[in-house]
SERO-4910 file (N, C-alpha, C, O; in steps of 0.05 Angstrom, whole numbers):
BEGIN
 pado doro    nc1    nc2    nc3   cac1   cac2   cac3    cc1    cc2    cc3    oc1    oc2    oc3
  Unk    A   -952  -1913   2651   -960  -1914   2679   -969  -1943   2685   -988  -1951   2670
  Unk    A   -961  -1959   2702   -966  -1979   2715   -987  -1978   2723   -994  -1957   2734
  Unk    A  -1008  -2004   2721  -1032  -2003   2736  -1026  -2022   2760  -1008  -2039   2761
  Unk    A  -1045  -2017   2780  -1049  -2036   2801  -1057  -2065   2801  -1081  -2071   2801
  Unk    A  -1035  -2090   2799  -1041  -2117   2789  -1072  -2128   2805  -1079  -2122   2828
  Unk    A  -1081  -2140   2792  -1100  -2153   2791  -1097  -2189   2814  -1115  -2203   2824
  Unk    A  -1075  -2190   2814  -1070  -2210   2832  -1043  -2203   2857  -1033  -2180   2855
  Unk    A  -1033  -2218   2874  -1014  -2206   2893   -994  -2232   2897  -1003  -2252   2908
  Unk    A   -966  -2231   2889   -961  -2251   2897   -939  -2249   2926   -919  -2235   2930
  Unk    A   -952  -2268   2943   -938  -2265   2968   -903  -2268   2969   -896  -2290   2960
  Unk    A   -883  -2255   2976   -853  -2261   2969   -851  -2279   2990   -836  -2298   2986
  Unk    A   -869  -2278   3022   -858  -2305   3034   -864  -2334   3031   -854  -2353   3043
  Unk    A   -888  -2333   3008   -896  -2357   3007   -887  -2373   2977   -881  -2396   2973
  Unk    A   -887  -2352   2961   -872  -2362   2939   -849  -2370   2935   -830  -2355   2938
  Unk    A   -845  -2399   2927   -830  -2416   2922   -810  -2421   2892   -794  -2439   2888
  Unk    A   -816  -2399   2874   -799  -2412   2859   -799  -2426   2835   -782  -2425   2817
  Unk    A   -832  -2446   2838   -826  -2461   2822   -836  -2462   2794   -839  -2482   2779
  Unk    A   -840  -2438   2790   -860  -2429   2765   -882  -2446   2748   -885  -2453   2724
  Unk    A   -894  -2448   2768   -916  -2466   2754   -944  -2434   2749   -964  -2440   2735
  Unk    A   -943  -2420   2755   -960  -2408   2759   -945  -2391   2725   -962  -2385   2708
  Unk    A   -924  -2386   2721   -910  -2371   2691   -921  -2393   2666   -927  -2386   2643
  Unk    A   -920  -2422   2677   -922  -2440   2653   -957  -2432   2652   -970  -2433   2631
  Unk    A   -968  -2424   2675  -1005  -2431   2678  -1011  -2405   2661  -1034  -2401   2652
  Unk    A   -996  -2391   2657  -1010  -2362   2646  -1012  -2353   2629   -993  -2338   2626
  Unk    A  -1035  -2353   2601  -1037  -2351   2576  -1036  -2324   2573  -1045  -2316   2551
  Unk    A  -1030  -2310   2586  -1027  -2278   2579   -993  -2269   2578   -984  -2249   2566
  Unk    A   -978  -2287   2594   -953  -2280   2591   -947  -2262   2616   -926  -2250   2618
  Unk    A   -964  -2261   2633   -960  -2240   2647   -947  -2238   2666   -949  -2218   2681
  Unk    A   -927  -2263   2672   -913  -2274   2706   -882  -2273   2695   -879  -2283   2673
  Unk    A   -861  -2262   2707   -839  -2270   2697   -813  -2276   2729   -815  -2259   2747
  Unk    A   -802  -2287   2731   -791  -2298   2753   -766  -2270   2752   -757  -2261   2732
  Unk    A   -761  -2262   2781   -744  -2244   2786   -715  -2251   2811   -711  -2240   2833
  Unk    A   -704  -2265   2801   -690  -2284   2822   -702  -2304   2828   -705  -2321   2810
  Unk    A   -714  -2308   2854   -722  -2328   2851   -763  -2333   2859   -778  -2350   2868
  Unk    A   -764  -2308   2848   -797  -2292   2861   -814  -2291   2834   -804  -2280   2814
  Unk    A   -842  -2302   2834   -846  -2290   2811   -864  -2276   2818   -879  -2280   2836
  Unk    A   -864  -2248   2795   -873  -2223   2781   -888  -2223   2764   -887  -2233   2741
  Unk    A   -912  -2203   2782   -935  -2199   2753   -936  -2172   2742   -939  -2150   2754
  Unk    A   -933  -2177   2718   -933  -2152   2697   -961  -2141   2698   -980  -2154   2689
  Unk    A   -965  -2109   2711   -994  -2112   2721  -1011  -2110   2697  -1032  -2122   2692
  Unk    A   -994  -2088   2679  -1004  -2088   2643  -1008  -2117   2633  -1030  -2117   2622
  Unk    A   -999  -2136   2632  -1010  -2155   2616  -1036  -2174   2639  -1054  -2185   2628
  Unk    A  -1034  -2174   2662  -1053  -2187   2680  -1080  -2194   2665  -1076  -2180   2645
  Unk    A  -1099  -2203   2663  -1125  -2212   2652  -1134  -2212   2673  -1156  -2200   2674
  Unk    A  -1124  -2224   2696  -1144  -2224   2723  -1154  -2259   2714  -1177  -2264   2722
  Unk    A  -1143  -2276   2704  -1158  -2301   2694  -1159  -2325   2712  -1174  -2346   2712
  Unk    A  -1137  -2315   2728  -1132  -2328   2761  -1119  -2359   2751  -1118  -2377   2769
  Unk    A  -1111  -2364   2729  -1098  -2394   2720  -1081  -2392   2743  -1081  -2410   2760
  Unk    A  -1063  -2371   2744  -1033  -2376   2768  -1037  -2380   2794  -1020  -2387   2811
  Unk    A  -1066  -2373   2800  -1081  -2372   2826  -1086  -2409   2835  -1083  -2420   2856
  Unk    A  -1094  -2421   2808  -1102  -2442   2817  -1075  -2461   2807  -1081  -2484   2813
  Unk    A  -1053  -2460   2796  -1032  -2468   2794  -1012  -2459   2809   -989  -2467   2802
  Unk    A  -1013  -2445   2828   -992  -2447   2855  -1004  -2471   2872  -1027  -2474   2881
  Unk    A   -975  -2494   2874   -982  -2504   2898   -984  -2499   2927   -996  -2513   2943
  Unk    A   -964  -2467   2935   -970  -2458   2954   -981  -2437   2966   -975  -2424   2986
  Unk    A   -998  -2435   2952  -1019  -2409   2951  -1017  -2389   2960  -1033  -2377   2974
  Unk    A   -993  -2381   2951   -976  -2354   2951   -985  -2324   2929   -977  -2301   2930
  Unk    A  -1007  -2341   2910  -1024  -2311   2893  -1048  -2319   2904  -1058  -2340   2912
  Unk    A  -1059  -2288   2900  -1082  -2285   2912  -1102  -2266   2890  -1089  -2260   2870
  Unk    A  -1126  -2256   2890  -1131  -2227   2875  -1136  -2214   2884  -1146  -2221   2906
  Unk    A  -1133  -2185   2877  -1136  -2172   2894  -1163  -2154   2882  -1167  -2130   2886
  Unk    A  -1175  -2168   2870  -1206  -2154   2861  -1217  -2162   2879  -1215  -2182   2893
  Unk    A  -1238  -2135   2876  -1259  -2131   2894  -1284  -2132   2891  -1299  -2113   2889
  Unk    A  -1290  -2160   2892  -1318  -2169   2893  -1345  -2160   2913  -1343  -2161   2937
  Unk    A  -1359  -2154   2904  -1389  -2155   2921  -1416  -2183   2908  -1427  -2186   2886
  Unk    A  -1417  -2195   2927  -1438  -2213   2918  -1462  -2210   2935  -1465  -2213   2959
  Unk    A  -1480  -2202   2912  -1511  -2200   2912  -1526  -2227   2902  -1519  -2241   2883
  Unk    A  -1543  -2229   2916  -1560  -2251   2899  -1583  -2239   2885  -1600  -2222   2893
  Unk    A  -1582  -2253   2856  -1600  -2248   2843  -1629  -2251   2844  -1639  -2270   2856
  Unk    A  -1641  -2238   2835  -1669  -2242   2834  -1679  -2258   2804  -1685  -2241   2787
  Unk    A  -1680  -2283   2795  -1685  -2294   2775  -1707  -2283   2763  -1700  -2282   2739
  Unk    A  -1730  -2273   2766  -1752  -2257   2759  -1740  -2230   2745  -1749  -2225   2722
  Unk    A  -1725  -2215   2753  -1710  -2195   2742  -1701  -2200   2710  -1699  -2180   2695
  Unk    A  -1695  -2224   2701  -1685  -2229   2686  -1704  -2240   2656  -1716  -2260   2661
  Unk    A  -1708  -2230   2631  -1717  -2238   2609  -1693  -2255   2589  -1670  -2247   2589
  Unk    A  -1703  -2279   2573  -1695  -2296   2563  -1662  -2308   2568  -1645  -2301   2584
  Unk    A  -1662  -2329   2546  -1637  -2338   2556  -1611  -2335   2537  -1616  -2343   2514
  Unk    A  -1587  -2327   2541  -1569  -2318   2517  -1550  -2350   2520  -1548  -2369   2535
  Unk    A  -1540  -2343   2502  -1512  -2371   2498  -1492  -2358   2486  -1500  -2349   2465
  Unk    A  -1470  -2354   2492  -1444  -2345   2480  -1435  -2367   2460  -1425  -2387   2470
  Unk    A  -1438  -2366   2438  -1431  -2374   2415  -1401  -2376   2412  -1393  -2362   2393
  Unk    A  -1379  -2391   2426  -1350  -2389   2424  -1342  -2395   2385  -1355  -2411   2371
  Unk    A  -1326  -2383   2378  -1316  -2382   2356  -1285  -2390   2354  -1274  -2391   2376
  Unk    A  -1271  -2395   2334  -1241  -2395   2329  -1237  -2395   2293  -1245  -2412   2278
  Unk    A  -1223  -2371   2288  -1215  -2369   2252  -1240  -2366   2239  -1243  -2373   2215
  Unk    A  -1272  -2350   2261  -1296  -2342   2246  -1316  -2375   2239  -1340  -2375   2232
  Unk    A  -1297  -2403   2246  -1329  -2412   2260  -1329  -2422   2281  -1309  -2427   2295
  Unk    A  -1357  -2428   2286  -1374  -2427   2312  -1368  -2447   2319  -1369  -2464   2302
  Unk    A  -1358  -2458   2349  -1344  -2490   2357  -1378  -2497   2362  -1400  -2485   2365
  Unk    A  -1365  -2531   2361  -1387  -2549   2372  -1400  -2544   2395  -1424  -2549   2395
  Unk    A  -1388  -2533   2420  -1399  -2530   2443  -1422  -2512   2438  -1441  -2514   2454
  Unk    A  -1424  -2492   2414  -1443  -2473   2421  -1471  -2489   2412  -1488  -2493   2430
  Unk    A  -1474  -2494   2397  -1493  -2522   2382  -1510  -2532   2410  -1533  -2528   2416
  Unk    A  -1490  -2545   2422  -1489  -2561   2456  -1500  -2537   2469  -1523  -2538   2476
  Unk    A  -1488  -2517   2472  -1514  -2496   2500  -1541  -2484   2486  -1561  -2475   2498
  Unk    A  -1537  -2489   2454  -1557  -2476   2449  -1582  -2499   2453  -1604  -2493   2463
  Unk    A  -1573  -2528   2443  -1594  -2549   2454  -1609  -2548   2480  -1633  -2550   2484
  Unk    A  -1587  -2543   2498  -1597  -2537   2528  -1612  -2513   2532  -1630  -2512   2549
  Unk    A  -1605  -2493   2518  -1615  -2471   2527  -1644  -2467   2508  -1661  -2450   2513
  Unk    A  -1645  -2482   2488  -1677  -2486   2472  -1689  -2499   2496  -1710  -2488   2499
  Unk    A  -1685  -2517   2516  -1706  -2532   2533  -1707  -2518   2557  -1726  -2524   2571
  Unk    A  -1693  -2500   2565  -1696  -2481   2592  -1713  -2452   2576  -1729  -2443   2592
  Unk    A  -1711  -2437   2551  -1721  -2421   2540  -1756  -2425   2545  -1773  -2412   2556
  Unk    A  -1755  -2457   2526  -1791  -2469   2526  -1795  -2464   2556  -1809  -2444   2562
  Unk    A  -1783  -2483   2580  -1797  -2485   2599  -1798  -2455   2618  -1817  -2452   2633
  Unk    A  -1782  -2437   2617  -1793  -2417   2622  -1808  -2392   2601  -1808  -2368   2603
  Unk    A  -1815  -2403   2589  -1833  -2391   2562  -1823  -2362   2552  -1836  -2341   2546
  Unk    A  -1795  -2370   2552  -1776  -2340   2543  -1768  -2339   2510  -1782  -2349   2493
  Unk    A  -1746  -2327   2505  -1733  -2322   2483  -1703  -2336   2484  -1691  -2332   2505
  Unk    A  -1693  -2350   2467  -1668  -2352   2463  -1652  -2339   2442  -1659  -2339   2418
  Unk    A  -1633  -2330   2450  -1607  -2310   2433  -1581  -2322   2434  -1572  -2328   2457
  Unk    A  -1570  -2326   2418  -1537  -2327   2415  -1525  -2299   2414  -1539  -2280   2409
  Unk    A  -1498  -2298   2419  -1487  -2289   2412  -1457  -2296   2406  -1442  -2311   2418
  Unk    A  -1453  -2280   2382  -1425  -2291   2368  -1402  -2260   2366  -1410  -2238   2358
  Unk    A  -1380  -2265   2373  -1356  -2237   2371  -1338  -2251   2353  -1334  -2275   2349
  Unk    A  -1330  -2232   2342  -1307  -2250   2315  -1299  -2235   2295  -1301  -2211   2296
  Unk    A  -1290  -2246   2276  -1284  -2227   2249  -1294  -2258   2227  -1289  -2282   2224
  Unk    A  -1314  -2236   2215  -1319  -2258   2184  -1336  -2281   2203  -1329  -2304   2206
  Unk    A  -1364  -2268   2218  -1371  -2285   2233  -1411  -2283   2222  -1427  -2302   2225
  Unk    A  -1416  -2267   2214  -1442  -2260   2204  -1452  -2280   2188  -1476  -2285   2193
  Unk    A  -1443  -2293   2173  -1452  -2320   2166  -1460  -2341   2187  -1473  -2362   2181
  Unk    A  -1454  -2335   2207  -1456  -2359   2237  -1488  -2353   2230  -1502  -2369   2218
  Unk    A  -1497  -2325   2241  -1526  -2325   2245  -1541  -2350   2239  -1549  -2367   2254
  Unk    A  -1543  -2348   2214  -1557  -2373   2198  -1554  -2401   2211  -1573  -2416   2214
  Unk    A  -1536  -2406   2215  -1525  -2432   2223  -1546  -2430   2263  -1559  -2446   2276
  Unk    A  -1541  -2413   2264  -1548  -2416   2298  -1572  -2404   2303  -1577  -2400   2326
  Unk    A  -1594  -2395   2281  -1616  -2396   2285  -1628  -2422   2274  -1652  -2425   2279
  Unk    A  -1618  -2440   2262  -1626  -2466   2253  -1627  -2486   2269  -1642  -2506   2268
  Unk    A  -1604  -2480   2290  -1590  -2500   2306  -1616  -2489   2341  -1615  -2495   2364
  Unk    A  -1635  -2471   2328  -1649  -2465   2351  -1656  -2438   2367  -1678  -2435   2379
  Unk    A  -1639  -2423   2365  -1640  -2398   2372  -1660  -2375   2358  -1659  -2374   2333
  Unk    A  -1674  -2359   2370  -1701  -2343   2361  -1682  -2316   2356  -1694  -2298   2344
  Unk    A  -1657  -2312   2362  -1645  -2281   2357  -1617  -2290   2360  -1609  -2307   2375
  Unk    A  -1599  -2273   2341  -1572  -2277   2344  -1565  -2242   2341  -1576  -2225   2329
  Unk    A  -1547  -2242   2354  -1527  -2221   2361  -1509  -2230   2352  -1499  -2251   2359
  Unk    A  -1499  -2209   2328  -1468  -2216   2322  -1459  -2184   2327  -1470  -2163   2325
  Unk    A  -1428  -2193   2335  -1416  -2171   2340  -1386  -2177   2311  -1367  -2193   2313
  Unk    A  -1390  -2166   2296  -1367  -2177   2275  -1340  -2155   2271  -1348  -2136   2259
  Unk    A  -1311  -2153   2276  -1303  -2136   2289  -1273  -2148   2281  -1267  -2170   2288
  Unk    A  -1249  -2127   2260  -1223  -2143   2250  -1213  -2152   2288  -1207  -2176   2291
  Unk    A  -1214  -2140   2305  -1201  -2136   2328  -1210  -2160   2344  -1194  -2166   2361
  Unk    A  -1227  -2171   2343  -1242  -2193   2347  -1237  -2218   2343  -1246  -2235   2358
  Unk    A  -1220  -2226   2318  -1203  -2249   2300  -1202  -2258   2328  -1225  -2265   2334
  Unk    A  -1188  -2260   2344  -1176  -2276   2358  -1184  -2271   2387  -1190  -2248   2394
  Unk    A  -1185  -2289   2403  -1205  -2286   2434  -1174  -2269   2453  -1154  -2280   2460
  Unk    A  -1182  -2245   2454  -1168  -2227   2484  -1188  -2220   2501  -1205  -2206   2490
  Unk    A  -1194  -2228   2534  -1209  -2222   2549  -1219  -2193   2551  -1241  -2189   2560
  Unk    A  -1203  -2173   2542  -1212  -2144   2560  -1217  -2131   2527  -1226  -2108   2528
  Unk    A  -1213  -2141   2505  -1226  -2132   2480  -1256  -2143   2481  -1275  -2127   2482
  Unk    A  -1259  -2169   2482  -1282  -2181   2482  -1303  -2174   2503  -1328  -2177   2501
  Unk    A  -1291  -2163   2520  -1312  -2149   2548  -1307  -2123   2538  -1294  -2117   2558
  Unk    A  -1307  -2108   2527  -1295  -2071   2514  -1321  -2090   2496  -1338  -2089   2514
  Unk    A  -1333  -2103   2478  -1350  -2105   2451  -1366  -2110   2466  -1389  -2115   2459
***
């Protein structure tokens, strides 16, 4: 069963020129004459093709509601710990720095968190590097970054 795509691409405005098939790391666009088609099964919703049409012929068709937050609502500060082949890239190091000086000045907790396979060893490394709690989620399915696995953990 086909699901309902996640983006819409217009047939009168689309041109053709597949920049939006080269933009899409999911694979999910394939040109049909001269129209391109989104496979609604592979869609991510990641909007690369959205911002790689030059004639802004995709659109999404999710349905947002925006609320504003109440910052008070909220206890300490997390950092997503990006990984690749189980270790932890440099960037996470980098938010966790930042996020040790926004933690102090609102006199909270800082947590990482890490998704991955063969990633439990990180802990160590990223409570050293600053962090008061780490969450690991360690998981064979995990090896490798897919958006709607990693949001499913």
């Amino acid at each position: 069963m086909m699901a309902d795509a996640p983006i819409f691409i217009d047939p009168a405005m689309c041109r053709g020129c597949k920049k939006c098939i080269t933009a899409c790391p999911f694979d999910a666009l394939y040109m049909e004459g001269k129209l391109a088609v989104v496979k609604p099964d592979e869609c991510r919703a990641c909007n690369a093709c959205i911002k790689a049409c030059p004639f802004k012929a995709i659109t999404s068709t999710a349905k947002t509601e925006t609320k504003k937050a109440d910052l008070g609502d909220f206890k300490g500060i997390w950092v997503f710990a990006e990984q690749h082949h189980g270790k932890v890239q440099e960037v996470a190091y980098e938010l966790l720095a930042t996020g040790r000086r926004l933690a102090k000045d609102r006199g909270c907790e800082l947590a990482a968190v890490v998704l991955g396979h063969n990633v439990k060893d990180s802990a160590s490394h990223l409570i050293a590097a600053g962090a008061d709690k780490v969450y690991v989620v360690d998981q064979p399915e995990l090896a490798e970054y897919e958006a709607n696995v990693y949001t499913d953990a």
